[in-house]
C-alpha positions as CSV (number, residue, x, y, z in Angstrom):
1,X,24.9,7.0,25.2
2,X,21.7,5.8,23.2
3,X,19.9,8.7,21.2
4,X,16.7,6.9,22.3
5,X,15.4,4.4,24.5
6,X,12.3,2.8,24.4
7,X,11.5,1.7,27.9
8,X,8.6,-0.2,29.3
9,X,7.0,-1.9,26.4
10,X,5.9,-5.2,24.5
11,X,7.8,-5.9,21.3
12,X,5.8,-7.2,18.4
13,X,7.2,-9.3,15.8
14,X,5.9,-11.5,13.6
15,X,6.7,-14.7,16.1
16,X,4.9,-13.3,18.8
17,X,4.9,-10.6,21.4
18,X,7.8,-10.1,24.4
19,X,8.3,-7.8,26.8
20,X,11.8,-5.5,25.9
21,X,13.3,-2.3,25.8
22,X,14.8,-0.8,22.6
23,X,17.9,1.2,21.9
24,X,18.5,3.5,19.0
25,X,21.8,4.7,17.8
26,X,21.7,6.9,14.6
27,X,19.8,5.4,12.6
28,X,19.5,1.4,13.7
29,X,18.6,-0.6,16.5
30,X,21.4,-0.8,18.4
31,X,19.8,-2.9,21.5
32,X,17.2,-5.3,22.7
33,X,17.1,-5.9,25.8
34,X,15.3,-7.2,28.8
35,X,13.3,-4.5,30.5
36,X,15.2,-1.8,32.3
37,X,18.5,-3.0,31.2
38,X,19.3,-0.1,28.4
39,X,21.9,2.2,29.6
40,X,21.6,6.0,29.2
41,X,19.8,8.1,26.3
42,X,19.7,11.9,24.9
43,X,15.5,10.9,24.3
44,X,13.7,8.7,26.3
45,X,10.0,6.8,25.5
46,X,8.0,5.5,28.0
47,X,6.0,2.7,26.2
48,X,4.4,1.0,29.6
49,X,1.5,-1.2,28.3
50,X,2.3,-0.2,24.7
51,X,3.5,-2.6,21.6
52,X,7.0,-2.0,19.7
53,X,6.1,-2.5,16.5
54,X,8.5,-2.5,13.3
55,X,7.4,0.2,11.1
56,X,4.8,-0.5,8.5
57,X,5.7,-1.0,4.9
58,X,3.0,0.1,2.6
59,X,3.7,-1.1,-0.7
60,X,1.0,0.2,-3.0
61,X,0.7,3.9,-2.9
62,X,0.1,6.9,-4.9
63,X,1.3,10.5,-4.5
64,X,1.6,11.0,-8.5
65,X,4.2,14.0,-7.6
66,X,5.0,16.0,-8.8
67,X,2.4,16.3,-11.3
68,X,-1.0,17.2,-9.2
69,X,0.0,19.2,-5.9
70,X,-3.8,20.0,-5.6
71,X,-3.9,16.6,-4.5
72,X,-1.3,15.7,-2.9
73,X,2.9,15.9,-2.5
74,X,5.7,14.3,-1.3
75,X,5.5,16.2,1.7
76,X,2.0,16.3,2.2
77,X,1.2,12.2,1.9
78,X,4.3,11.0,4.0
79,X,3.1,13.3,6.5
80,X,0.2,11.4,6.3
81,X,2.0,7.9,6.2
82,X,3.7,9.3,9.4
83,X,1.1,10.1,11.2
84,X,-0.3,6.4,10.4
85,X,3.0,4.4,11.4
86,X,3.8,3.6,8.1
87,X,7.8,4.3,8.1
88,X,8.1,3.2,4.4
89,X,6.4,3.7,1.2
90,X,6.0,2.1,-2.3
91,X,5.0,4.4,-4.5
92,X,3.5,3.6,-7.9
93,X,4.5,5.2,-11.4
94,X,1.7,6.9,-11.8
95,X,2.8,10.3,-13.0
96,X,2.8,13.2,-15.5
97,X,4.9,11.9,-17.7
98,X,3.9,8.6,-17.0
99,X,7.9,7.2,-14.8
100,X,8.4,4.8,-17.8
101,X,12.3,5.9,-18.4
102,X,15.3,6.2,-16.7
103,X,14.7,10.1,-16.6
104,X,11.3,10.4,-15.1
105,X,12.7,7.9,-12.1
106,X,15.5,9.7,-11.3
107,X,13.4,13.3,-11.1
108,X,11.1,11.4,-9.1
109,X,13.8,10.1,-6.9
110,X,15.1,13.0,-6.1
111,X,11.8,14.8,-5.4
112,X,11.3,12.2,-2.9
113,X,14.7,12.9,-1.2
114,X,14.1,16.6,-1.4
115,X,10.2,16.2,0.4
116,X,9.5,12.6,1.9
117,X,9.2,12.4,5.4
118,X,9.5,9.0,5.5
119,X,11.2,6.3,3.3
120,X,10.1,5.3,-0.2
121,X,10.7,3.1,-3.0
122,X,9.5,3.7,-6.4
123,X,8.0,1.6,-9.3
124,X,9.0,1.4,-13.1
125,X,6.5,1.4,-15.4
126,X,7.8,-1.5,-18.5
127,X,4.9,-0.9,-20.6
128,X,7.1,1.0,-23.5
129,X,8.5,-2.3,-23.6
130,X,11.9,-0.6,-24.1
131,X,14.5,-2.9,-22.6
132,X,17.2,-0.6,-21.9
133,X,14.6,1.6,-19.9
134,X,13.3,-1.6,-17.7
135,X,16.9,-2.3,-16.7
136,X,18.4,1.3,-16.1
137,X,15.5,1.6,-13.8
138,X,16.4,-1.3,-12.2
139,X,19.9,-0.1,-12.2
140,X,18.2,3.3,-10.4
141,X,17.1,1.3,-8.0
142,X,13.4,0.5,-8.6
143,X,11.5,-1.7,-6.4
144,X,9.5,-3.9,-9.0
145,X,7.2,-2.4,-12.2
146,X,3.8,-2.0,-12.8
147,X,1.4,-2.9,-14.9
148,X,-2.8,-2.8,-15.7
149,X,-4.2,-5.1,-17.6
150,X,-6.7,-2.6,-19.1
151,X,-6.7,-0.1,-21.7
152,X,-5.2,3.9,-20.5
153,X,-8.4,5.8,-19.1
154,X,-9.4,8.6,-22.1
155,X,-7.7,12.1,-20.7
156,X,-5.1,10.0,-18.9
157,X,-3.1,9.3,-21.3
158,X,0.2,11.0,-20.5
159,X,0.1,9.5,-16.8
160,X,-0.3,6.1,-18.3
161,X,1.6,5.7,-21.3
162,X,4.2,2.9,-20.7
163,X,1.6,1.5,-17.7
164,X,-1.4,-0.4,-19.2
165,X,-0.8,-3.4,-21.4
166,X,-4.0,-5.3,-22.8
167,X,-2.7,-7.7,-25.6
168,X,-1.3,-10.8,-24.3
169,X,1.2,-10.7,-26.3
170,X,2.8,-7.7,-24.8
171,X,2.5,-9.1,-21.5
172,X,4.5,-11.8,-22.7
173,X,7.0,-9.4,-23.5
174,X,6.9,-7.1,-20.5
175,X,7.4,-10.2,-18.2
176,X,10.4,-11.5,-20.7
177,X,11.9,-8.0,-20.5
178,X,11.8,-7.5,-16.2
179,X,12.9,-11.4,-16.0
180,X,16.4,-10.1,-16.7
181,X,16.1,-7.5,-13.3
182,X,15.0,-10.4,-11.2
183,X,12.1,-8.1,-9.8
184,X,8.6,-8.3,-9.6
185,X,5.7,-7.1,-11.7
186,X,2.4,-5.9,-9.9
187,X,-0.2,-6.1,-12.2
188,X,-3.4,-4.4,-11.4
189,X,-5.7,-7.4,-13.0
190,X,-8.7,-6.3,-15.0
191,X,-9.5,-7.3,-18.5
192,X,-10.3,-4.9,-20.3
193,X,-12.6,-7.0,-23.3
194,X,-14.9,-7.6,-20.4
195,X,-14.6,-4.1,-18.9
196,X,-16.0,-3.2,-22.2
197,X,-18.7,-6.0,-22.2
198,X,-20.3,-4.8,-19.0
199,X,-19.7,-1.6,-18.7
200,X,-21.3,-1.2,-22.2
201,X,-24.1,-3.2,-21.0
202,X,-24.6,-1.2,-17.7
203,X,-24.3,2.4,-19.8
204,X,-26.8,1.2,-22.5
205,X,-29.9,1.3,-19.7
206,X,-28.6,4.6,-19.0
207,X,-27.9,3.9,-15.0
208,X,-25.3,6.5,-13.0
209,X,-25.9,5.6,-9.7
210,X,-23.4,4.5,-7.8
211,X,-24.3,0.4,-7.6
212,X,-23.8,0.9,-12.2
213,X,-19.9,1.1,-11.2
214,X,-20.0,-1.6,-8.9
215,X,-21.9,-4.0,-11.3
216,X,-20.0,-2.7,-14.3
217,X,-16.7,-4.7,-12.9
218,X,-18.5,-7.5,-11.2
219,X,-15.6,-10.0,-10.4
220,X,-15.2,-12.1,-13.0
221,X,-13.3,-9.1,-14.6
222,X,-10.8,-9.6,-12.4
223,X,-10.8,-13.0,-12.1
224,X,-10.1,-13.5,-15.9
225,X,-7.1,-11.3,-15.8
226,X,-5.8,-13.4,-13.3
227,X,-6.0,-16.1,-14.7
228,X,-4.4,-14.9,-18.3
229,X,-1.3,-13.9,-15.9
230,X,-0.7,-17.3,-14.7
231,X,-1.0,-18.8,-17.9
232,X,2.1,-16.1,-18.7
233,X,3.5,-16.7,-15.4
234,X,3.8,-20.2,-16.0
235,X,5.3,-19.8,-19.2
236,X,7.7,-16.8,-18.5
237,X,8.7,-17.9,-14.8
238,X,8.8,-13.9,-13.8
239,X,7.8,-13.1,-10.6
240,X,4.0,-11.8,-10.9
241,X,2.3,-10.0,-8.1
242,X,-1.5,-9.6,-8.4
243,X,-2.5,-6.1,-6.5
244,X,-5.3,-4.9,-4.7
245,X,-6.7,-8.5,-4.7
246,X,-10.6,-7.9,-4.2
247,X,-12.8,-11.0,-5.0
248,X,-12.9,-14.8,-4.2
249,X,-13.2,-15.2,-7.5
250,X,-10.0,-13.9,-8.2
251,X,-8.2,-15.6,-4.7
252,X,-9.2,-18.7,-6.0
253,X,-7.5,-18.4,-9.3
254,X,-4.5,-17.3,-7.4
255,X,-4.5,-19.5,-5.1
256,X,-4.5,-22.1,-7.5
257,X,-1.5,-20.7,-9.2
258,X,0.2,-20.7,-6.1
259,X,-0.7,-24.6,-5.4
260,X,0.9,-25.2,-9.1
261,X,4.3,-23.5,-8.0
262,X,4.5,-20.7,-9.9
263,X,6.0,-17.5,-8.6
264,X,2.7,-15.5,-7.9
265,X,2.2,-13.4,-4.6
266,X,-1.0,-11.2,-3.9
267,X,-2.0,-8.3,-1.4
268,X,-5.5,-7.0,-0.4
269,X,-6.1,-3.7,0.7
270,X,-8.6,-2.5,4.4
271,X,-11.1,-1.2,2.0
272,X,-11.7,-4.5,0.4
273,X,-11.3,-6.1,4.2
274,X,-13.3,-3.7,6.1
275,X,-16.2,-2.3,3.6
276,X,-18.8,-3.7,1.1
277,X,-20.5,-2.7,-1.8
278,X,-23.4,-1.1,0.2
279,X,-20.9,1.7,1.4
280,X,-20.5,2.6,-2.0
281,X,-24.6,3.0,-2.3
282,X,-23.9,5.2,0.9
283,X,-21.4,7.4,-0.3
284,X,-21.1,6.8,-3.8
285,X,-18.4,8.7,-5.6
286,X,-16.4,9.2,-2.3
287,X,-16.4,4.9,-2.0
288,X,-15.7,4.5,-6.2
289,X,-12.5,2.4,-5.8
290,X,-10.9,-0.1,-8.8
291,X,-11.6,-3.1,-8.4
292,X,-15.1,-1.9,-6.8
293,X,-16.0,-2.7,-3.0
294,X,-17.7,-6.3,-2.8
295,X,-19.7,-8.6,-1.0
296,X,-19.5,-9.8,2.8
297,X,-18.6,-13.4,1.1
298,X,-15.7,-11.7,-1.0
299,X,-14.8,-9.9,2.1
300,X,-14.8,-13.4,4.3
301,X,-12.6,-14.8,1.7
302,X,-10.3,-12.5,1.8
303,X,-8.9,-12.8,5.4
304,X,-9.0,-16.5,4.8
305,X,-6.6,-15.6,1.8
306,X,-4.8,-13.5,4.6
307,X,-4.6,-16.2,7.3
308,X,-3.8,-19.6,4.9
309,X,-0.7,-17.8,3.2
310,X,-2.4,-16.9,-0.1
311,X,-1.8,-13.4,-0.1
312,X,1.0,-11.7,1.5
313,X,0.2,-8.1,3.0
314,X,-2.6,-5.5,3.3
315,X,-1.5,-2.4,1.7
316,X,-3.7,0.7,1.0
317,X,-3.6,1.5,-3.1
318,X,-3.3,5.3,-0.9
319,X,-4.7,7.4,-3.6
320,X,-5.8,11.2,-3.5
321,X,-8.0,13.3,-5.1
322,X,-9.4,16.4,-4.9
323,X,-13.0,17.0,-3.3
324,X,-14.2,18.5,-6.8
325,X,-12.6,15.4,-8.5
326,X,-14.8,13.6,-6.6
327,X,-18.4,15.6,-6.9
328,X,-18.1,15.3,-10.1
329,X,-19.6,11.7,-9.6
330,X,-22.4,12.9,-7.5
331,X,-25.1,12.9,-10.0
332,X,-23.1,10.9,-12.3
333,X,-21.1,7.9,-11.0
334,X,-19.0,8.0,-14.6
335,X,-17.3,11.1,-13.9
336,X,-16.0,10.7,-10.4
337,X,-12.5,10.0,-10.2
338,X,-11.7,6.6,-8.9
339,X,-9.0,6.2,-5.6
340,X,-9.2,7.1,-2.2
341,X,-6.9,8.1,0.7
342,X,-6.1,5.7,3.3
343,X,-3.0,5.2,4.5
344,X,-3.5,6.9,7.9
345,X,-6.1,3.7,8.8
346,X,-3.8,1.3,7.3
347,X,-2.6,0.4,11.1
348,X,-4.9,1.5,13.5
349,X,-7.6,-0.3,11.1
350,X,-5.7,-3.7,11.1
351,X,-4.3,-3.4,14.8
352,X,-8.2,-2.8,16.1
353,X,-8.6,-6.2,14.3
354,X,-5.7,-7.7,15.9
355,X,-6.9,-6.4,19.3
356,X,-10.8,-7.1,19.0
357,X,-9.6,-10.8,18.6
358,X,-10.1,-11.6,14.3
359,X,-6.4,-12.0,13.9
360,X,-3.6,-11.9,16.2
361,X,-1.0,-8.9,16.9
362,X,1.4,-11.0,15.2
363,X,-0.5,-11.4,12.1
364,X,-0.9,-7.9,12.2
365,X,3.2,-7.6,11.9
366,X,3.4,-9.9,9.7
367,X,1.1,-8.2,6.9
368,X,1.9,-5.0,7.3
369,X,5.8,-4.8,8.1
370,X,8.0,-8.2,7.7
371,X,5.9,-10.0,4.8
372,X,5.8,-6.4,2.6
373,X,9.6,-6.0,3.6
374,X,10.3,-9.9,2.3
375,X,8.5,-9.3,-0.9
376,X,10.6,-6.2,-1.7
377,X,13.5,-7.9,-0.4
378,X,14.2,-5.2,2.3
379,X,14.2,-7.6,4.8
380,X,15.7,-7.9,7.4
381,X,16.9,-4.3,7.7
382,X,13.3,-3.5,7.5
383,X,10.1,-5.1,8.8
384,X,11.7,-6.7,12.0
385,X,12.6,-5.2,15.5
386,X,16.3,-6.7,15.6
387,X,19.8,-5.1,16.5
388,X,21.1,-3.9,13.2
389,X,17.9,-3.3,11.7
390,X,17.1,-0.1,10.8
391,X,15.6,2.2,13.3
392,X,11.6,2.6,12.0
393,X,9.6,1.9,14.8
394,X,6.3,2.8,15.7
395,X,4.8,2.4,19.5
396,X,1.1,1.9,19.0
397,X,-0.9,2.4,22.3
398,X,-3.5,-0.4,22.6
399,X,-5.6,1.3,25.2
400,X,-7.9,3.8,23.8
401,X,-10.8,3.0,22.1
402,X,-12.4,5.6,19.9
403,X,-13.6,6.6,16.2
404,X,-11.6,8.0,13.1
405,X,-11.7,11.4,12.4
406,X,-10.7,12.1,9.3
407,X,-10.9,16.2,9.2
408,X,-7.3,15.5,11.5
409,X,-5.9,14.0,9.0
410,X,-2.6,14.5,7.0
411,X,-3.6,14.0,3.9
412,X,-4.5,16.6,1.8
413,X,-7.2,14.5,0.4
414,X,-8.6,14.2,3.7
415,X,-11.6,16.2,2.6
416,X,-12.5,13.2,0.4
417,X,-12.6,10.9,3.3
418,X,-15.7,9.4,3.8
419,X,-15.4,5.2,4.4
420,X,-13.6,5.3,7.7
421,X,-14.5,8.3,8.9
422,X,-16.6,7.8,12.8
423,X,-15.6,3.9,12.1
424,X,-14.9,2.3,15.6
425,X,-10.5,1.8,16.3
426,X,-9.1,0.6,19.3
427,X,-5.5,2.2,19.8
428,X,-3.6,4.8,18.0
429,X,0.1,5.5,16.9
430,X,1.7,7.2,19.5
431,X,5.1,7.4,18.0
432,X,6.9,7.0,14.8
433,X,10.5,6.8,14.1
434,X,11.9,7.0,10.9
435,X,15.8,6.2,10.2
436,X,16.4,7.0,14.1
437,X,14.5,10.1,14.2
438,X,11.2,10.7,16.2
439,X,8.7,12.1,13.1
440,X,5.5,11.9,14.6
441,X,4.5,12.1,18.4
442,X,1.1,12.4,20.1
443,X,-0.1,13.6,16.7
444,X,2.1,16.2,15.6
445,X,4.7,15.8,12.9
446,X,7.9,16.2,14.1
447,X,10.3,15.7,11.2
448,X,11.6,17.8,8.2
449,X,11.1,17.2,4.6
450,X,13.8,15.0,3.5
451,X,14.2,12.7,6.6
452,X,12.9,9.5,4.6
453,X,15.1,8.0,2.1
454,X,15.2,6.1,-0.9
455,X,14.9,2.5,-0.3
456,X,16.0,0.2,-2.7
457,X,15.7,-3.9,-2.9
């Protein structure tokens, strides 16, 4: 006997869309089969006129556990990923100590085992440029490392020591050093000399409204850092991975890159996709995201990058704060903190795109589940609806059309919410399964801490 069967609905994989019904034992897909052809199960799901979808994979995101509970935990955020369809989670080294060693990574590790409710991976940060620390992390299991290309924010410091390398000649080294694990290195791409040159320029007419931030990074920043990591890329031949891609200016540089043959992939996030620069002169602080929101054309360009193969998945650089963390920026754009929650859009957002006819359910698959899972090399037992694949599904119910609501949320930043919040979506998650067991249904959470696992490459 199954443990469930999902009867009735469409599959969606990244090759297109066919009607089947899906068996679960323990924790993989045990069959696929034509409709009404499963034999018996402890749990059945009716899915009529509803997709089967492989679970998302969201590979940049940020709990910073267990170092700021007042924004957000293990527990609380997965809920959150849960509740979104995302079945897996990369989550960045971003944490208090900063994970830069073997140590941090394994207390991390296990805090995710002990509270995640679905599965996650986690980040190295090489930036000690310590080689024995860069492969016993990669020993641990990491997924890839991190790095910015800017200097550590002032007050950050222990969160970001080992994470932000500016000299190019470190950079060098870093990408020498993780050559040897045969991972990737996502580099959040900002140089900081220009940082400096506008931002000094934008705070010496005294300006704090929000449009300062915005015009303080305009995207030449980015694309410069870009460019200074192919240059490396080329002459390292380690895998670079530019995240959070915001601008043309910077596709362009990456796309070229990728033309040349070098080993450079990129992701864009729904922020960047679905909102401009003029929603951060609506809700200032509550919009303040690095890179900054952009134009319509950087927006355009983007889901061309999307469609021709230039960049590989949308992910949502998930980041909470608290709702005082963020006021602070009200009458003063400089002292907002800058990130903002997201991950419970990250599908319904991109699936009311698929369905509303800008890209196609299959493109929707193939940025959010399979593409992410091939990147990370956790393909095919992830990212694919397949016998033997590992049993995170979600069933996403095309049929209702509404608005977000973010005071439902998960999250506990939730109260930070502002960009999606009453934005049109068509559909919603009505299940998620993670590793076989049903953890969110008809929006409650129905798993335990501890159900997701650690993923490794």
């Amino acid at each position: 006997m199954l443990d469930i069967a999902i009867k009735g609905g469409t599959v969606a994989s990244a090759d297109g869309l066919f009607p089947a019904d899906v068996g679960i034992e323990n924790d993989q897909i045990a069959i696929v089969a034509q409709t009404g052809a499963l034999p018996p199960a402890r749990t059945e799901i009716v899915a009529d006129e509803m997709l089967v979808m492989p679970g998302v994979i969201d590979i940049h995101f940020h709990v910073r556990a267990p170092s700021y509970p007042e924004r957000g935990t293990f527990v609380t955020e997965s809920s959150a990923a849960a509740a979104g369809g995302v079945t897996t989670v990369l989550e960045m080294p971003i944490s208090n100590p900063c994970c830069a060693t073997v140590d941090v990574f394994e207390s991390r590790r296990r805090l995710g085992e002990a509270e995640s409710l679905v599965n996650f991976g986690l980040y190295g940060a090489p930036g000690l440029l310590q080689q024995d620390e860069i492969l016993g992390m990669a020993e641990a299991g990491a997924c890839g490392f991190k790095i910015f290309t800017h200097a550590i924010q002032p007050g950050r410091e222990d969160e970001f020591e080992g994470l932000c390398l500016e000299d190019e000649s470190e950079l060098y080294e870093v990408l020498e050093m993780v050559k040897e694990t045969g991972l990737l290195v996502s580099f959040h791409a900002e140089n900081e000399r220009l940082i400096q040159l506008f931002g000094n320029r934008i705070r010496r007419t005294g300006r704090t409204d929000p449009a300062a931030f915005v015009e303080s990074r305009p995207p030449v920043v980015e694309a410069m850092a870009v460019a200074e990591l192919a240059v490396l890329c080329d002459a390292v031949n380690t895998h670079v991975h530019i995240a959070h891609v915001s601008s043309a200016a910077a596709l362009d540089v990456l796309r070229r890159a990728q033309q040349a043959g070098l080993p450079m992939t990129g992701e864009t996030c729904p922020h960047y996709l679905f909102f401009t620069a003029e929603d951060m002169d609506r809700h200032g602080p509550f919009a303040m995201i690095k890179p900054p929101l952009r134009s319509e054309a950087d927006q355009a360009a983007l889901w061309g990058g999307l469609l021709d193969g230039s960049l590989s998945a949308i992910t949502t650089d998930h980041s909470p704060f608290t709702l005082a963390e963020k006021e602070r920026g009200l009458n003063n754009i400089w002292q907002g903190a800058i990130g903002a929650p997201g991950v419970e859009a990250l599908l319904p957002g991109v699936m009311t795109e698929a369905l509303t006819g800008r890209l196609t359910v299959a493109d929707a698959v193939r940025f959010l589940s399979s593409q992410p899972a091939q990147l990370f090399n956790l393909y095919p037992r992830k990212g694919v609806i397949r016998v033997g694949a590992d049993a995170d599904v979600v069933v996403y119910d095309p049929r209702p059309s509404g608005t977000f609501d973010s005071s439902k949320w998960f999250s506990k930043a939730k109260a930070v919410e502002r960009l999606y919040n009453g934005r049109f979506v068509q559909g919603r998650v009505q299940t998620t399964i993670i590793n076989g067991i049903i953890a969110y249904r008809d929006g409650v959470i129905t798993a335990e801490p501890g159900t997701g696992r650690f993923v490794r490459p």
